[in-house]
Backbone bond lengths (Angstrom), bond angles and torsions (degrees), N, CA, C in turn:
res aa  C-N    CA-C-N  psi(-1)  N-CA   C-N-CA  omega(-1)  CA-C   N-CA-C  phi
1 X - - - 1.449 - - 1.525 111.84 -
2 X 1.571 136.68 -8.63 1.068 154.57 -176.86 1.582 100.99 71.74
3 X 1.276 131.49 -155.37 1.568 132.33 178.64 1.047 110.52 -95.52
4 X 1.405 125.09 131.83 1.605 120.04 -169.00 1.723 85.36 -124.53
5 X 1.641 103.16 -177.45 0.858 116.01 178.64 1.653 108.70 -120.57
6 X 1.763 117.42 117.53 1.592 108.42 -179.94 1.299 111.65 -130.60
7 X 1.408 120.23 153.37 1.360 138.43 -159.18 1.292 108.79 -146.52
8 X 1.665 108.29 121.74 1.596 137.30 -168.08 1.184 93.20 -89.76
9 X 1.384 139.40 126.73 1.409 127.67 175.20 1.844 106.40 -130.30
10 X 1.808 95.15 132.88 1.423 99.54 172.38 1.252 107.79 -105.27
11 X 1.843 103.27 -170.80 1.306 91.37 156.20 1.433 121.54 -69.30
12 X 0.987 122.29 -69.17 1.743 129.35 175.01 1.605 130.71 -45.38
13 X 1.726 109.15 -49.43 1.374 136.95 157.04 1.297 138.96 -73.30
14 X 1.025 118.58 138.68 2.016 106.28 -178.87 1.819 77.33 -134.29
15 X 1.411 106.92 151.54 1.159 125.33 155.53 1.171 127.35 -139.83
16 X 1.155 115.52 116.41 1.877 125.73 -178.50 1.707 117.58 -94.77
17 X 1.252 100.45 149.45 1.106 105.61 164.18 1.429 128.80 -156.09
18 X 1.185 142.46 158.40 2.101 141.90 168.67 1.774 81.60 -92.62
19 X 1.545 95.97 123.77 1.015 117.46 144.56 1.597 113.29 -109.62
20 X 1.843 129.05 166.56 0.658 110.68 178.86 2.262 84.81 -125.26
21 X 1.511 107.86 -152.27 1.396 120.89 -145.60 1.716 86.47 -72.25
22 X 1.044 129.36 -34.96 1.647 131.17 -165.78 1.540 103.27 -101.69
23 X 1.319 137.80 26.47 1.055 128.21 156.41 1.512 116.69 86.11
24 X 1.568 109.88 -5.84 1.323 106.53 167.83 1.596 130.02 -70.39
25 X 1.099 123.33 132.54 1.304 115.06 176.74 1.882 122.12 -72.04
26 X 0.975 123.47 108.07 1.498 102.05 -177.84 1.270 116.14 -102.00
27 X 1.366 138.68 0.42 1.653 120.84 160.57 2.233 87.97 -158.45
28 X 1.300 72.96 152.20 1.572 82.79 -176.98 1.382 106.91 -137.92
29 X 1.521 113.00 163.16 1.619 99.47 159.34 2.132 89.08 -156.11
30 X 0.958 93.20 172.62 1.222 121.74 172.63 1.808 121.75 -98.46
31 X 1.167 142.38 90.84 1.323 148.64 147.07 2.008 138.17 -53.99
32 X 1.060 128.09 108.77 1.507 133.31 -159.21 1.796 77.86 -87.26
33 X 1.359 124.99 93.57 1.946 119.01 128.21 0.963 158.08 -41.87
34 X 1.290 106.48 -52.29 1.849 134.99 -173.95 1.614 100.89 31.56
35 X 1.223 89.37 64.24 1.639 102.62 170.45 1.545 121.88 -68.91
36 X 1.726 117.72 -27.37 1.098 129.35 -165.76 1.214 94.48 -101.25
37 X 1.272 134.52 -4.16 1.288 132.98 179.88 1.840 125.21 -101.59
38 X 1.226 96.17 1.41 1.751 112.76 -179.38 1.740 94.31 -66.61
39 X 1.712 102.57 134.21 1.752 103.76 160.76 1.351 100.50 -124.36
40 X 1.293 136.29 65.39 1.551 157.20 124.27 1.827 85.47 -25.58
41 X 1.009 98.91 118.05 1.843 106.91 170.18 2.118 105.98 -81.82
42 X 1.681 104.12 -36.78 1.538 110.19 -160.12 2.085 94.53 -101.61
43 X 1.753 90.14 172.72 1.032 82.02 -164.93 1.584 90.74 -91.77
44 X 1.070 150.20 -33.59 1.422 147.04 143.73 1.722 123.54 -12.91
45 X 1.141 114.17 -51.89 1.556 129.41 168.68 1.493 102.03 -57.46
46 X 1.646 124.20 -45.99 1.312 125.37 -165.15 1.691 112.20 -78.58
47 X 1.573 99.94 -21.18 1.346 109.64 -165.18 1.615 101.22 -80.72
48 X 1.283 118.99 -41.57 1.572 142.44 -168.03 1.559 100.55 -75.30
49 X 1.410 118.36 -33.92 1.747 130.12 -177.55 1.780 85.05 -71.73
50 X 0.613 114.81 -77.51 1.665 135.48 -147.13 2.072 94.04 -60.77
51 X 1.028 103.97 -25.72 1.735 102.29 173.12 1.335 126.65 -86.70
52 X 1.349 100.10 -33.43 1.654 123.67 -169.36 1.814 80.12 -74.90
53 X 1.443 105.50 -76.61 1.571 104.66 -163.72 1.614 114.06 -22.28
54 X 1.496 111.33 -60.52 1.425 129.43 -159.73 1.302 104.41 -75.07
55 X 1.293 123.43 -19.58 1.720 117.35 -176.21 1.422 86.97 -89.39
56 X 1.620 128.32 -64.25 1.523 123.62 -170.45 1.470 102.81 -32.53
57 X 1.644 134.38 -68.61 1.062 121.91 -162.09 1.902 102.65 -70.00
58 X 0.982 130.58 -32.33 1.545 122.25 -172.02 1.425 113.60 -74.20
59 X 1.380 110.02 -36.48 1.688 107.96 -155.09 2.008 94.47 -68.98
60 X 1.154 118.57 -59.97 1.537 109.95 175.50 1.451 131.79 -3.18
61 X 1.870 89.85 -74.08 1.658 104.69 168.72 1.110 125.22 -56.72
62 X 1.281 107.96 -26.43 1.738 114.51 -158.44 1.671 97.06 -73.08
63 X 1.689 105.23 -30.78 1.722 109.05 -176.67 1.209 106.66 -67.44
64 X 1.644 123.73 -27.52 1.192 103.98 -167.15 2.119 104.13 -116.46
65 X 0.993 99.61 8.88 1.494 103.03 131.22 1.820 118.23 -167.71
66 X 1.270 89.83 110.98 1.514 131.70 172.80 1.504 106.21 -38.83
67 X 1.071 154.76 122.60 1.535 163.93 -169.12 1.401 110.31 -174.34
68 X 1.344 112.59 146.10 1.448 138.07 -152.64 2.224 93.50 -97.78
69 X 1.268 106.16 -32.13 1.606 110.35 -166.28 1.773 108.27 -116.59
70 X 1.083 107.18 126.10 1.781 97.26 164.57 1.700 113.45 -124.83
71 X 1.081 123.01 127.27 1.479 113.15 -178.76 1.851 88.34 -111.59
72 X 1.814 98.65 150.69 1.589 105.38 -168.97 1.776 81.53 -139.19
73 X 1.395 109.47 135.73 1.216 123.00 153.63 1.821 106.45 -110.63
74 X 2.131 89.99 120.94 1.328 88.43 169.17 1.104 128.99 -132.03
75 X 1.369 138.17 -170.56 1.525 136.34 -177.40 1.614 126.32 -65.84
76 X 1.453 112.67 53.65 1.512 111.96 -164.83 1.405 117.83 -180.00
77 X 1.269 105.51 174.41 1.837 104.67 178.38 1.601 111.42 -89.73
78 X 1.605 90.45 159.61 1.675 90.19 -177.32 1.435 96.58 -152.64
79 X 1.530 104.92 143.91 1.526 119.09 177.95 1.506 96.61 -81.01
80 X 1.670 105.48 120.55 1.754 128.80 170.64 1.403 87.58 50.96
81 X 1.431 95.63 -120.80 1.914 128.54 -154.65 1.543 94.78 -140.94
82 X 1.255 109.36 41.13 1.914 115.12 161.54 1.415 97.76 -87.40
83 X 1.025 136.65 -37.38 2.031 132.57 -142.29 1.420 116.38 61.13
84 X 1.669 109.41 31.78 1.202 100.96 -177.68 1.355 90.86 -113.29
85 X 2.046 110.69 145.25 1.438 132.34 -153.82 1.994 76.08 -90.01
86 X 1.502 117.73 123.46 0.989 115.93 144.14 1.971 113.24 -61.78
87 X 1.437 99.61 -75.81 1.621 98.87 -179.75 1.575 98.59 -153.13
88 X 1.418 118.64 162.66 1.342 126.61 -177.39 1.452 96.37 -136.35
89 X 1.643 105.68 134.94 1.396 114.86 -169.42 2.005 110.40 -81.42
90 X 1.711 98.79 -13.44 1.549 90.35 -178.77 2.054 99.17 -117.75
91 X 1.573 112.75 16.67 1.450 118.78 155.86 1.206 111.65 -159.93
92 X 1.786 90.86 87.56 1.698 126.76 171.62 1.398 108.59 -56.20
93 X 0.970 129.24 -14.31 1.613 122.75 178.81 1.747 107.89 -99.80
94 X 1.422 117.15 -8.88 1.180 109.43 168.86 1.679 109.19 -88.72
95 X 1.329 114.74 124.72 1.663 116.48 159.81 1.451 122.85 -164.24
96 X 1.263 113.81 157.41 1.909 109.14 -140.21 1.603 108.51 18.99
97 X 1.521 103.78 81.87 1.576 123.53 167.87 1.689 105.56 -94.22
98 X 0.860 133.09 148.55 1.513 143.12 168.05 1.477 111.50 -90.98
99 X 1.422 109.52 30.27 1.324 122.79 -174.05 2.122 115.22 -32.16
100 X 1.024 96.13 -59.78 1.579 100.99 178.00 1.553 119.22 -58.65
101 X 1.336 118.77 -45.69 1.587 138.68 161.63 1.350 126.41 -42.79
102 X 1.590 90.33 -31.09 1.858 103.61 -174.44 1.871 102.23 -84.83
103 X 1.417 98.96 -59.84 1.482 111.43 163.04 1.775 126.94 -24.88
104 X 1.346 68.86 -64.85 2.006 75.23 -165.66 1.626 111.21 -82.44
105 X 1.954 115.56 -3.50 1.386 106.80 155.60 1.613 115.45 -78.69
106 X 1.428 115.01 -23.96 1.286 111.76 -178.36 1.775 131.93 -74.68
107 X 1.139 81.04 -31.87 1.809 111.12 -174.94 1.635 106.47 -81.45
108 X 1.426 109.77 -33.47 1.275 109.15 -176.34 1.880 116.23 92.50
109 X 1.271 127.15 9.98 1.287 128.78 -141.13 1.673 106.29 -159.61
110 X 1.054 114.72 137.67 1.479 110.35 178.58 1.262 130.01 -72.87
111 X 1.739 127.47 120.80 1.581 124.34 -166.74 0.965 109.40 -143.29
112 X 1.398 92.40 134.83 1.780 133.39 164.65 1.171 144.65 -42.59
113 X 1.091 160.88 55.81 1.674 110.20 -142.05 1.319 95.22 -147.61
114 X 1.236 127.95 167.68 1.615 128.98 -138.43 1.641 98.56 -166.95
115 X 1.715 123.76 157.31 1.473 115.19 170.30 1.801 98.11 -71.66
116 X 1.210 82.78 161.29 1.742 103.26 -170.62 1.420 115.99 -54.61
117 X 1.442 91.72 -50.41 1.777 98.12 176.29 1.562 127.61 -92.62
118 X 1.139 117.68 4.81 1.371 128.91 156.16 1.730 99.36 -81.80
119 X 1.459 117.48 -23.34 1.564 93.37 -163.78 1.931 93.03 -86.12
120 X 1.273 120.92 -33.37 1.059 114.86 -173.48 1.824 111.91 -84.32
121 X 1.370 119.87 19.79 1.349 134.44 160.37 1.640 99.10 -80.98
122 X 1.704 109.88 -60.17 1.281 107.11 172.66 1.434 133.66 -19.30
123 X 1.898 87.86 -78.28 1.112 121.65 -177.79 1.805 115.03 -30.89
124 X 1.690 102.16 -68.61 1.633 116.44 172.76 1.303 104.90 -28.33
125 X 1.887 108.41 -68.77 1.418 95.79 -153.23 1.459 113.07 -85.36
126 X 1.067 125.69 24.68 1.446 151.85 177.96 1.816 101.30 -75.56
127 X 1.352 88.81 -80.58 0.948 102.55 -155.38 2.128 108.22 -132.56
128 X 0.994 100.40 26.29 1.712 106.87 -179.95 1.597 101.58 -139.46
129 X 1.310 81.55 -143.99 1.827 108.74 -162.29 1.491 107.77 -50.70
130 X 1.453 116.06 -23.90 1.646 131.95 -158.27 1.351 103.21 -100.53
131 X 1.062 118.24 -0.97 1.810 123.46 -174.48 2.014 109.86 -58.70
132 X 1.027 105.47 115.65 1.507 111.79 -178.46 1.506 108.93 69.85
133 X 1.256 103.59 34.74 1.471 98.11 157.30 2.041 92.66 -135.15
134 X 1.684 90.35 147.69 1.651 105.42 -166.15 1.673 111.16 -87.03
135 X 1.555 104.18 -28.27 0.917 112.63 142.87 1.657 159.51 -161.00
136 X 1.327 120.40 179.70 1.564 96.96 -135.16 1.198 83.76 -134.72
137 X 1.896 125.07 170.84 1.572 130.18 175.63 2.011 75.21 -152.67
138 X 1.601 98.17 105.34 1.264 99.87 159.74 1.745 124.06 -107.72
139 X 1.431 125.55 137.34 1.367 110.62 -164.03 1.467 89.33 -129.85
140 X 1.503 111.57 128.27 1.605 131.62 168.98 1.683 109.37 -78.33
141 X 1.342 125.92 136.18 0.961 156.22 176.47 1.110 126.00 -94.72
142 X 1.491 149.82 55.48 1.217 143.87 -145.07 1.749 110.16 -155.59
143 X 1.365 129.12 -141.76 1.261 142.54 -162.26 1.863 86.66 -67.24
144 X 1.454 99.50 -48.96 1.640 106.00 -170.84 1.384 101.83 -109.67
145 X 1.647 115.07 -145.83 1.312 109.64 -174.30 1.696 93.12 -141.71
146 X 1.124 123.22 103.92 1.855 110.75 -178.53 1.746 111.81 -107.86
147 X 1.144 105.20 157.36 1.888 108.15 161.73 1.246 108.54 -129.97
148 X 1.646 104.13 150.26 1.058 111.03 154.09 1.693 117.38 -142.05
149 X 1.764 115.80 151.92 1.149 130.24 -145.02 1.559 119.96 -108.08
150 X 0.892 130.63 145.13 2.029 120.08 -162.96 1.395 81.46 -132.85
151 X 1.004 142.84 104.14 1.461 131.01 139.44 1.636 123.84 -105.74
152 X 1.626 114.45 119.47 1.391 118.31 -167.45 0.856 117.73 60.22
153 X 1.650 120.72 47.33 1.524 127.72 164.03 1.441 96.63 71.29
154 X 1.354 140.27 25.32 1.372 142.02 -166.43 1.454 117.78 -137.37
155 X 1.384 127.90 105.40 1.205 111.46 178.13 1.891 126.44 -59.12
156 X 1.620 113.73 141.84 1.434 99.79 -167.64 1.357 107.22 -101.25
157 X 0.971 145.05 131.80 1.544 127.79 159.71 1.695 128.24 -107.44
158 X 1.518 105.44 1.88 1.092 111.60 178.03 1.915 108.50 89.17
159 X 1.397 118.20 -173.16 1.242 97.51 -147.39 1.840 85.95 -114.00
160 X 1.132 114.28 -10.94 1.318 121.87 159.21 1.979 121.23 -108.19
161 X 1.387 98.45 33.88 1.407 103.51 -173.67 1.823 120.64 33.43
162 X 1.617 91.79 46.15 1.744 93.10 -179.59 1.667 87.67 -136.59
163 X 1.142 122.88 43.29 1.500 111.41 165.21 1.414 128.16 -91.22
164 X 1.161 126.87 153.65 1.833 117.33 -166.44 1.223 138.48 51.13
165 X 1.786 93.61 44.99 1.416 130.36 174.58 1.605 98.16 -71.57
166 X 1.452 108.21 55.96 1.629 117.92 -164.40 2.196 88.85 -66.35
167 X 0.813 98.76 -42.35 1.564 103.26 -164.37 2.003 102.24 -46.27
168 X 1.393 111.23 -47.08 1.114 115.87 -158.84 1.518 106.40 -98.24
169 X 1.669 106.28 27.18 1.491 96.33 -176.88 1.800 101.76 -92.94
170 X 1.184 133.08 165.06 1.776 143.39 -121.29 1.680 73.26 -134.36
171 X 2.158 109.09 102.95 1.047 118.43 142.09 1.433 132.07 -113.27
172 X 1.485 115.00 20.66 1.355 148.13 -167.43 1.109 101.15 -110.56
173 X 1.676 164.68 111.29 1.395 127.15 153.65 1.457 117.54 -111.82
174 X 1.712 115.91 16.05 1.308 113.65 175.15 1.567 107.71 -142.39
175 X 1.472 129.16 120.14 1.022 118.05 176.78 1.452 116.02 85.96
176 X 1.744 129.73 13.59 1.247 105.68 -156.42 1.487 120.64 -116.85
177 X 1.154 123.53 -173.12 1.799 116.73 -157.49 1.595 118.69 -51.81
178 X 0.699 171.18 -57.37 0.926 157.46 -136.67 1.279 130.95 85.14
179 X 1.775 117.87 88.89 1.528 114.74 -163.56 1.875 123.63 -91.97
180 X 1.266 97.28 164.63 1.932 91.26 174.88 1.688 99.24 -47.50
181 X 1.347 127.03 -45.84 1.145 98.73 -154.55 1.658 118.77 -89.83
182 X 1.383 117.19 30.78 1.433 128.96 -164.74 1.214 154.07 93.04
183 X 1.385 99.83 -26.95 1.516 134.02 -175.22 1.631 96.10 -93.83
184 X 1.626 110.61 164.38 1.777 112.57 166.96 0.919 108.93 -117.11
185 X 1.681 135.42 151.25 1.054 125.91 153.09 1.362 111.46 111.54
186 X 1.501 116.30 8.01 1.215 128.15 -179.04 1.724 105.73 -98.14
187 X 1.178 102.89 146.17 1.718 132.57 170.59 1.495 120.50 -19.44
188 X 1.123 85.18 -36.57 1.790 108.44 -165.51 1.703 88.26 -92.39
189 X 0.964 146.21 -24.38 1.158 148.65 169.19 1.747 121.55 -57.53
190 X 1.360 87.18 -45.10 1.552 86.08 -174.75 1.888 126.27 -148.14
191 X 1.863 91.77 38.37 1.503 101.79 -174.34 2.052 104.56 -159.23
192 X 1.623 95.77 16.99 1.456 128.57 177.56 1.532 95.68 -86.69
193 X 1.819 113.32 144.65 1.412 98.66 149.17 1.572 150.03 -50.71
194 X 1.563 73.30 -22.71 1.934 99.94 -178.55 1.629 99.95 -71.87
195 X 1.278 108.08 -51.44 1.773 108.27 174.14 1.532 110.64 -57.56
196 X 0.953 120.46 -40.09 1.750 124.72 -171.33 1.364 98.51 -64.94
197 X 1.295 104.82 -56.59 2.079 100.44 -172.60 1.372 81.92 -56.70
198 X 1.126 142.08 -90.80 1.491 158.16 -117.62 1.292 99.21 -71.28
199 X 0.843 143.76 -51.58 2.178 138.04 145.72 1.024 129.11 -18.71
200 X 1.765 103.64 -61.11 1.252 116.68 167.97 1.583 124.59 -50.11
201 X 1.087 97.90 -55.26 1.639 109.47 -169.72 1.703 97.09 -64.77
202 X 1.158 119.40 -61.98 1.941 121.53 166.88 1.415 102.86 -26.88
203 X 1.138 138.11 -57.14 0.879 127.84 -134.22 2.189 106.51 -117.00
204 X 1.476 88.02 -14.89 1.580 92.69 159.03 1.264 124.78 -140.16
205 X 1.163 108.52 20.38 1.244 120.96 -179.06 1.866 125.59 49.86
206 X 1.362 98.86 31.35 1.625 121.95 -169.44 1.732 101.46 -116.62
207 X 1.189 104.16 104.57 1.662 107.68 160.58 0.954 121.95 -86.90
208 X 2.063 98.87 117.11 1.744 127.96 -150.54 1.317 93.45 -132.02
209 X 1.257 123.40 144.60 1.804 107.14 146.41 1.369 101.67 -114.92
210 X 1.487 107.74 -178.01 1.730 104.37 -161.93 1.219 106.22 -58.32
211 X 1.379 167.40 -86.11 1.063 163.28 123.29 1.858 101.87 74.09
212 X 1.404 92.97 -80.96 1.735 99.78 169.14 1.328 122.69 -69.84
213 X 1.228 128.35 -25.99 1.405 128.80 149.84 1.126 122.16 -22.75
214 X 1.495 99.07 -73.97 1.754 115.82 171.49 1.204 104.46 -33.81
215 X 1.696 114.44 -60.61 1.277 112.17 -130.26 1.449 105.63 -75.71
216 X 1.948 106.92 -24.80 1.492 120.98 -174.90 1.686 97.39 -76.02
217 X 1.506 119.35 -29.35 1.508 107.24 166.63 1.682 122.15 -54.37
218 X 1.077 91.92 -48.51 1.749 96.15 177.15 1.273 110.95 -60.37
219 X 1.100 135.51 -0.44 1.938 135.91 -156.64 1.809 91.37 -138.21
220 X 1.042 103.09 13.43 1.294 108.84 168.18 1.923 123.07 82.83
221 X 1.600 101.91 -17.63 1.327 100.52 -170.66 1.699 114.56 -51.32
222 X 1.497 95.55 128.25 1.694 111.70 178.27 1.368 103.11 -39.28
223 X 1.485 108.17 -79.12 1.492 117.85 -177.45 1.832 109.62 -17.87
224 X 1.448 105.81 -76.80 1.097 107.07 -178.90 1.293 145.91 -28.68
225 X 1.898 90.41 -51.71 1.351 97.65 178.87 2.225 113.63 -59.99
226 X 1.526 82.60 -45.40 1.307 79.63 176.00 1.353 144.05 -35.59
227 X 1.380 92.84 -48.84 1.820 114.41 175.18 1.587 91.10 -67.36
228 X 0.863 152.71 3.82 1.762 128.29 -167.78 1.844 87.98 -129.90
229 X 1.453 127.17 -33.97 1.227 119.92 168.02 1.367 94.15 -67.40
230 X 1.334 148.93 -102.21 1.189 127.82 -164.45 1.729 131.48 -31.08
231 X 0.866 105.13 -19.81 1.450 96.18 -174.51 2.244 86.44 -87.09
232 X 1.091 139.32 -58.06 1.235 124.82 148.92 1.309 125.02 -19.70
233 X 0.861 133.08 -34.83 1.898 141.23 179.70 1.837 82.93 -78.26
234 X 1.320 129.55 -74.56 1.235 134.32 -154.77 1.811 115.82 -44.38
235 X 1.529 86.95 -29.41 1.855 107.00 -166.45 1.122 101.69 -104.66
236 X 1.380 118.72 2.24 1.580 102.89 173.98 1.834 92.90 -111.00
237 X 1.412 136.92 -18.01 0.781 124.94 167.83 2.014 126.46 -68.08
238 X 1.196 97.06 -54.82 1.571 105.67 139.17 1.870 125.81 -8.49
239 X 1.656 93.92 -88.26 1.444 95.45 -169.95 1.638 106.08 -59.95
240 X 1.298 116.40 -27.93 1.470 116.02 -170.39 1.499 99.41 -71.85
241 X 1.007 150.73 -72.58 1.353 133.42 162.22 1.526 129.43 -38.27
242 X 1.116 118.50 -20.41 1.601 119.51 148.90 1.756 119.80 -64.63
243 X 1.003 127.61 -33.27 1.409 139.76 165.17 1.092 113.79 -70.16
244 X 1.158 138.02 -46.64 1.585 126.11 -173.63 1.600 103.57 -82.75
245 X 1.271 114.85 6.23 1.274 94.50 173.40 2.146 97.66 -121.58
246 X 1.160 111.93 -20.83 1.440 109.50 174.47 1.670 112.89 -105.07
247 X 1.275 132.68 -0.88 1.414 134.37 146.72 1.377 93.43 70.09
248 X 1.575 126.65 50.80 1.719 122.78 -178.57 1.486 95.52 -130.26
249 X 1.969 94.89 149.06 1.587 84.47 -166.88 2.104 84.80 -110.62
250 X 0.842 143.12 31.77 1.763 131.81 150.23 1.599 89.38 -132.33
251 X 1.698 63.25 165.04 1.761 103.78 -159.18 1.681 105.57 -152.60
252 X 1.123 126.17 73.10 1.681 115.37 172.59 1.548 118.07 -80.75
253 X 0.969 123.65 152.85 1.452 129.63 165.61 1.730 109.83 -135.06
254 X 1.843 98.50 146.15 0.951 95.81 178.13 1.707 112.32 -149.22
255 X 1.142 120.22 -160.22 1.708 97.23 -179.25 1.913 94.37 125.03
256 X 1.804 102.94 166.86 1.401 96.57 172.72 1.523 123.61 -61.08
257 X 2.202 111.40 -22.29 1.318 95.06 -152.54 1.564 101.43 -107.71
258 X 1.592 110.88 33.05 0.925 126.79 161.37 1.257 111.04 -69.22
259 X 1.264 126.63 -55.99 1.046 129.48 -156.90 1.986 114.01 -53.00
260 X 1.312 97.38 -25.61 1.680 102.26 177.39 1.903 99.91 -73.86
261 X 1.647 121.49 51.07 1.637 110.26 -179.86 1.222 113.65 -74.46
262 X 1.206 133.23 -5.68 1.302 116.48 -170.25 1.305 102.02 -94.74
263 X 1.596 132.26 -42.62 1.096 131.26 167.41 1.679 128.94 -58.07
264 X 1.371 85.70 -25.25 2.394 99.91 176.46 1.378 99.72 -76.05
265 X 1.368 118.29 -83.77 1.974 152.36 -136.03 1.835 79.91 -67.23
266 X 1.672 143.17 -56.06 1.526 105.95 -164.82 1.781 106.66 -74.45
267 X 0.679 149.95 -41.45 1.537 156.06 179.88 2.013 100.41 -59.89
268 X 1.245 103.90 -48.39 1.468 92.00 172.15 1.583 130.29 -74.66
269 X 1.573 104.76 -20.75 1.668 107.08 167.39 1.523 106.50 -71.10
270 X 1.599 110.96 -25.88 1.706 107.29 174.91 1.045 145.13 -52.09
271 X 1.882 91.24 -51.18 1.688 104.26 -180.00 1.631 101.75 -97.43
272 X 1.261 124.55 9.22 1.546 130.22 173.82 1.764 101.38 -90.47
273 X 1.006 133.23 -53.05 1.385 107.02 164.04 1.478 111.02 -79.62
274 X 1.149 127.84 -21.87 1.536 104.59 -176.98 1.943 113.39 -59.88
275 X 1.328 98.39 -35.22 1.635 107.17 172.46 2.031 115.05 -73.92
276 X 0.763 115.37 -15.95 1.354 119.83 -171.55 1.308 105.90 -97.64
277 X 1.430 115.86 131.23 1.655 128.69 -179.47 1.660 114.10 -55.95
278 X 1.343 123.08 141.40 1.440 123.10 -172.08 1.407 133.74 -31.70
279 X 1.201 105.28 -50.64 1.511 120.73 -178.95 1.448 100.22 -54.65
280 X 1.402 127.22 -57.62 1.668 135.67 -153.47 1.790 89.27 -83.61
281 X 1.614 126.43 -22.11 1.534 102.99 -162.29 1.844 94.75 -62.45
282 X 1.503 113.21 160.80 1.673 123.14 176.37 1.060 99.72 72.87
283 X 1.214 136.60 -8.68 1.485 106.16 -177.86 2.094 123.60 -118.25
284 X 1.209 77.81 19.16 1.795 89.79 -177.30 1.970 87.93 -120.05
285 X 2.442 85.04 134.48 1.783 87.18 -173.44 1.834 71.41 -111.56
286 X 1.282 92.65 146.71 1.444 121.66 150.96 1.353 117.50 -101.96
287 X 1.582 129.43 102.78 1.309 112.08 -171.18 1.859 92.13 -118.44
288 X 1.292 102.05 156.78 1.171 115.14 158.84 2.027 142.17 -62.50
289 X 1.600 125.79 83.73 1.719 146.13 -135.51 2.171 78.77 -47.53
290 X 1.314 90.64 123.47 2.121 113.49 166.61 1.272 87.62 -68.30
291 X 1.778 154.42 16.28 1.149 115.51 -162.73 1.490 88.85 -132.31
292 X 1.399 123.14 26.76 1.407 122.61 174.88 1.811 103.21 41.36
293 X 1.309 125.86 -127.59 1.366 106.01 -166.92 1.612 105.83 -123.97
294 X 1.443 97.63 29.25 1.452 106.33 160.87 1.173 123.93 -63.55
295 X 1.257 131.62 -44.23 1.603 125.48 -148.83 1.263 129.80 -50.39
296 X 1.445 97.98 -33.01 1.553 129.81 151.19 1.663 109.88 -20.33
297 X 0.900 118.32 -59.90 1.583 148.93 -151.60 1.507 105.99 -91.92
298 X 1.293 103.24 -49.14 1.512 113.38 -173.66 1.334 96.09 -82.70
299 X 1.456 139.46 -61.44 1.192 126.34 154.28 1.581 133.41 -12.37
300 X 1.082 98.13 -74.10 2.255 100.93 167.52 1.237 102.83 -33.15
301 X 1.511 114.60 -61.00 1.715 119.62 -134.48 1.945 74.58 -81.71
302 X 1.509 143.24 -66.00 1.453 121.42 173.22 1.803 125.45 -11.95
303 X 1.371 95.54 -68.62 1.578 93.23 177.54 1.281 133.03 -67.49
304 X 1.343 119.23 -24.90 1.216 132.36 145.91 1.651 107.87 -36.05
305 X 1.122 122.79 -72.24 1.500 132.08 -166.88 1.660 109.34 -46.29
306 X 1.641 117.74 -27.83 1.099 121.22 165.30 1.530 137.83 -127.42
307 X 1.508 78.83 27.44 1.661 96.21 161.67 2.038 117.38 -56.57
């Protein structure tokens, strides 16, 4: 694909990087956005916020390495492989945006851009844990909870590019938290980093974010461990109802609150076959994404390559 240029985009964070044809990264940097933080009242104001931001942080690097392709994984839905923003759940005023069109007149350069966690589904089976398998159910671990889907060596996005809304699937069904996207009782509620601090702290009255969670898991605190076995109980109930309806035997996850696996992955292989119909229990691997919190990255710089 030669060296492209790809960009992980949060709300708050953007991260860039030159990858070159084998997946190595060769210079990176880190960018502050606060994309989720714009109060643009119109949807014009939001559209003009959201361009300016992303060129300010891109155009820099781009001078100091020059490339013809950029692939961007971002926070939202998108019709196929147009770059057009169906809708973004943290910029409600963006929808049918020409997101890629706007980009690549400004930048000067041809762009990609894809939901975030479909690009780091890519990414994995690109070049991680997902390698030679056709197909894949990858689930991000982070502020929220995202998936993305490989079927037949093919990325899926559904027919309104909102498929493997894995985060918001209903493991609560009475009484339960209350998620960003309206509904209760969804995934993203209570197996998110944002849910992990937010448990924790309920429940000991200690303001942690996942990070210290972990870290009080590793140091033995009861509390802790608990919150990180449950949030494992939550994700294995999850993927098991994602399987009986897509019949795939891997599953990687990756993200910061991955990183607590030893305390998530045994409790989630538990209640993941205990929820899954006979035939399928043992035979779905959940492994932990080789690409640390690249995939993201490696993902962009893929679609880029076949832009």
């Amino acid at each position: 694909m030669g060296q492209v240029l790809a960009a992980d985009i949060g709300g708050t964070n953007l991260r860039l990087a030159l990858i070159d044809d084998n997946g190595q990264i060769i210079d990176e940097c880190r960018v502050e956005a606060k994309l989720s933080r714009h109060n643009q009242s119109t949807r014009e104001d939001a559209e003009s916020y959201v361009i300016d931001a992303l060129c300010n942080a891109i155009s820099p690097f781009l001078k100091l390495h020059p490339v013809s392709d950029i692939g961007i994984g971002f926070p939202g839905f998108f019709h196929g492989t147009s770059g057009i923003l169906a809708g973004s759940p943290n910029l409600p005023l963006l929808q049918d945006f020409a997101l890629g069109k706007h980009l690549s007149e400004r930048l000067g350069i041809r762009v990609a851009v894809q939901n975030d966690a479909l690009c780091a589904a890519i990414g994995e089976q690109r070049f991680g844990a997902g390698q030679g398998h056709a197909n894949l159910l990858h689930i991000t671990l982070g502020t929220g909870v995202g998936g993305g889907l490989i079927l037949n060596d093919s990325p899926y996005a559904g027919e309104r590019g909102m498929a493997m809304e894995f985060g918001h699937l209903r493991v609560v069904h009475n009484n339960g938290r209350v998620c960003g996207c309206g509904n209760s009782g969804c995934l993203e509620a209570y197996a998110s980093a944002t849910a992990v601090s937010r448990r924790f702290t309920e429940k000991t009255g200690i303001d942690a974010d996942a990070r210290m969670v972990y870290e009080q898991a590793c140091d033995g605190n009861k509390d802790a461990v608990l919150i990180l076995k449950e949030t494992g109980l939550y994700l294995g109930q999850a993927i098991a109802e994602a399987i009986k309806l897509l019949d795939i035997e891997t599953v990687t996850i990756s993200g910061g609150l991955s990183h607590a696996w030893q305390h998530i992955h045994p409790p989630l292989m538990a209640e993941l076959n205990d929820n899954l119909i006979p035939p399928l229990r043992g035979k779905v691997s959940v492994i932990h994404s080789t690409l640390d919190d690249n995939a993201g990255l490696l993902g962009a710089a893929a679609i880029a390559s076949l832009h």
